[in-house]
C-alpha positions as CSV (number, residue, x, y, z in Angstrom):
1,X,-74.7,-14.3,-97.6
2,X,-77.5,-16.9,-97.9
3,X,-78.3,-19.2,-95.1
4,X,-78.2,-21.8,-97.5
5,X,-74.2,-21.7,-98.1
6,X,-72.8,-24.0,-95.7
7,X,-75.7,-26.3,-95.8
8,X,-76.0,-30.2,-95.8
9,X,-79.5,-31.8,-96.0
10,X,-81.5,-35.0,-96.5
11,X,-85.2,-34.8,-97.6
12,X,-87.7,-37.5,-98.1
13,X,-91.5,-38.4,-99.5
14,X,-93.0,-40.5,-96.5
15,X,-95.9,-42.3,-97.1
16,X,-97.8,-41.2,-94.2
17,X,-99.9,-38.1,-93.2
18,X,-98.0,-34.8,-91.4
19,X,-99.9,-35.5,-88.1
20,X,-98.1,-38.9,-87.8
21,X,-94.3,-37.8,-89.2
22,X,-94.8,-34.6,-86.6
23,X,-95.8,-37.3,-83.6
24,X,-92.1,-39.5,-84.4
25,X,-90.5,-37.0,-84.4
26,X,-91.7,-35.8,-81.2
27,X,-92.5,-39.2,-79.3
28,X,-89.8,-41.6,-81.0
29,X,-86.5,-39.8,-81.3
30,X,-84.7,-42.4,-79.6
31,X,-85.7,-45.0,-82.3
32,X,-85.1,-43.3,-85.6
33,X,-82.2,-40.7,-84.4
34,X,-79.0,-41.7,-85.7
35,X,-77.7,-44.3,-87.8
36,X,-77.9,-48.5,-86.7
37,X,-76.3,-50.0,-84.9
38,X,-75.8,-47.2,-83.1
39,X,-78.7,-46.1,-80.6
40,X,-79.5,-43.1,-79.2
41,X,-81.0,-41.4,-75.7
42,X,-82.9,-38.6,-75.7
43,X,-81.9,-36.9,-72.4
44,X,-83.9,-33.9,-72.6
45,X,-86.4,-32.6,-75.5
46,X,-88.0,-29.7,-74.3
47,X,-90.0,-28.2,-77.6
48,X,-90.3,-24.3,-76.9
49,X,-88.1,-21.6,-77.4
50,X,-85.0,-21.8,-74.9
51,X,-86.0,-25.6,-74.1
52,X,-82.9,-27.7,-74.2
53,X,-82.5,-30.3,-76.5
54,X,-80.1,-33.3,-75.1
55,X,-79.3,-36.5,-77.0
56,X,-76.3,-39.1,-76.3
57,X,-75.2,-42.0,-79.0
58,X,-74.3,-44.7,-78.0
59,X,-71.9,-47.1,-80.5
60,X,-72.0,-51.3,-81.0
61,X,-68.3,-51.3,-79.3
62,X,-69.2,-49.0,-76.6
63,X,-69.0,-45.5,-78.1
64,X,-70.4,-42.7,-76.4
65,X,-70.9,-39.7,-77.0
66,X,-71.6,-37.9,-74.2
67,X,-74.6,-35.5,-74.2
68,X,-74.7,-33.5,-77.4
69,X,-76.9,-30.4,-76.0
70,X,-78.2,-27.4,-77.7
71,X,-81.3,-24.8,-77.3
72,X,-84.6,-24.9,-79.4
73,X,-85.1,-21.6,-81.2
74,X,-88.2,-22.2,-82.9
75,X,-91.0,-24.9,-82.8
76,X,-94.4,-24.1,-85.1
77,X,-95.7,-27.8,-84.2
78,X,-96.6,-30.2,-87.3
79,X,-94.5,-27.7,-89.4
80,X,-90.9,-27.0,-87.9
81,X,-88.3,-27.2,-85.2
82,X,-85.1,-25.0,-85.0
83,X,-82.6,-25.7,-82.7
84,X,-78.6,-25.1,-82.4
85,X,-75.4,-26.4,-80.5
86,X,-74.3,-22.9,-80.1
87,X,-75.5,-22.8,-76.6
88,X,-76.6,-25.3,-73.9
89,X,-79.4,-24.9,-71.3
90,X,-79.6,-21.5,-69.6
91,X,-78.2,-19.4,-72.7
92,X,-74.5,-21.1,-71.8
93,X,-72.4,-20.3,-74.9
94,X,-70.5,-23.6,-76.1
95,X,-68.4,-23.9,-79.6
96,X,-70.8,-23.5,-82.4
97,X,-71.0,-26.1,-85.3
98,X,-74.2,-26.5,-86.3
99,X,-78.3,-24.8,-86.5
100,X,-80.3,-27.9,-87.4
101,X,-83.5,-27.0,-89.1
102,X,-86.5,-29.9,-89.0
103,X,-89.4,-29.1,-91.7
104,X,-92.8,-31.1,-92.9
105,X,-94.9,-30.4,-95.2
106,X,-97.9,-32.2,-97.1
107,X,-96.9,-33.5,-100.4
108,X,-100.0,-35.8,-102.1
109,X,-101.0,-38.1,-99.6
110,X,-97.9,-38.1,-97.6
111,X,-95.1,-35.8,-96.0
112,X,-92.1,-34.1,-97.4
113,X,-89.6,-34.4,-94.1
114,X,-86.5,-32.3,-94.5
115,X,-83.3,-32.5,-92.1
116,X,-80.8,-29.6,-92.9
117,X,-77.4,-29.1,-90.7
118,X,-76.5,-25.3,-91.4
119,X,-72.7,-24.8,-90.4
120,X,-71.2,-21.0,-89.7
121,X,-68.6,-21.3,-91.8
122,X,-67.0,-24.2,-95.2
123,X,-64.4,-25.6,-93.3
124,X,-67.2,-26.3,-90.5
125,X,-69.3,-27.6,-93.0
126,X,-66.6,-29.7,-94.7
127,X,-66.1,-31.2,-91.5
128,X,-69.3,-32.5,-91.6
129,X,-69.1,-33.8,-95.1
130,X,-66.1,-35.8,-93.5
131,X,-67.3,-37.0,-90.5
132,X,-70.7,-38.8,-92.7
133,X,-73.0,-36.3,-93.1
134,X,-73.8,-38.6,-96.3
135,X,-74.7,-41.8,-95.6
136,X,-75.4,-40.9,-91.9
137,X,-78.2,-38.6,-92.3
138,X,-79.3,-40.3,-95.1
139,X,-80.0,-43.6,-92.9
140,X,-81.2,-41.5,-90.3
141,X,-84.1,-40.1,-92.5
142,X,-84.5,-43.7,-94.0
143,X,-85.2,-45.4,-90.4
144,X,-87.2,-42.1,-89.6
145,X,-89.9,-42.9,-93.1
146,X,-89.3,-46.5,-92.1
147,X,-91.1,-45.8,-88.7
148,X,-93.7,-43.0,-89.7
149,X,-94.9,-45.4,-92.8
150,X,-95.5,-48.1,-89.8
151,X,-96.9,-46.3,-87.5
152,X,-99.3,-45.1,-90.5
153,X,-100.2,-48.4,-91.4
154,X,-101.0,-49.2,-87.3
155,X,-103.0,-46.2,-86.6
């Protein structure tokens, strides 16, 4: 079975070389990381294998929530970040929905940024598809090009 089955994703061209895409990503989660008006809070963002990964959302009506907390499995830095929910800190197994894969690559002048959510199973990926996978993600990737393309045009 291809990896690629139960997978949702959002890709696109930002004007803006890698080097600066890869340093949002890293430096400015909290400002691009889900969907306005919401607002995230990166708890914890530890970018080596086994690091944890920790981000809460908080909602305009006072939505939270809570920490959302997975493991990094793979970082090759500029290029790509693996992580999953299927665990928290310390190898503690918690329900699996998701292994989100973060990629960038040169394309012309700019970056091609890729955000894919790949789900064990359909009906966990259907679930996703129905809780806004589409427009959420897309918005997220739209404020994240928003804010490499300024930081490009700063540096």
């Amino acid at each position: 079975m291809s990896g690629a089955e139960f997978e949702l994703s959002v890709s696109c061209h930002i004007d803006a070389p890698r080097e600066i895409a890869w340093k949002v990503w890293t430096d400015l989660k909290d400002q691009w990381f889900c969907p306005k008006p919401w607002r995230a809070e990166v708890i914890e963002e530890d970018l080596r294998p086994s690091g944890r990964s920790a981000v809460r959302m908080f909602g305009p009506d006072g939505e939270d929530t809570g920490p959302m907390e997975g493991i990094i499995l793979e970082v090759v830095p500029g290029e790509r970040v693996v992580s999953t929910d299927s665990y928290a800190a310390g190898w503690v197994p918690q329900t699996p929905f998701m292994t989100h894969l973060w990629s960038f690559a040169d394309e012309g002048e700019g970056t091609r940024f890729t955000a894919t959510a790949r789900h064990w199973d359909a009906e966990g990926m259907k679930r996703h598809e129905k809780m806004g996978f589409h427009p959420g993600w897309d918005q997220m990737a739209a404020q994240f090009k928003e804010l490499c393309e300024t930081s490009a045009a700063t540096a």
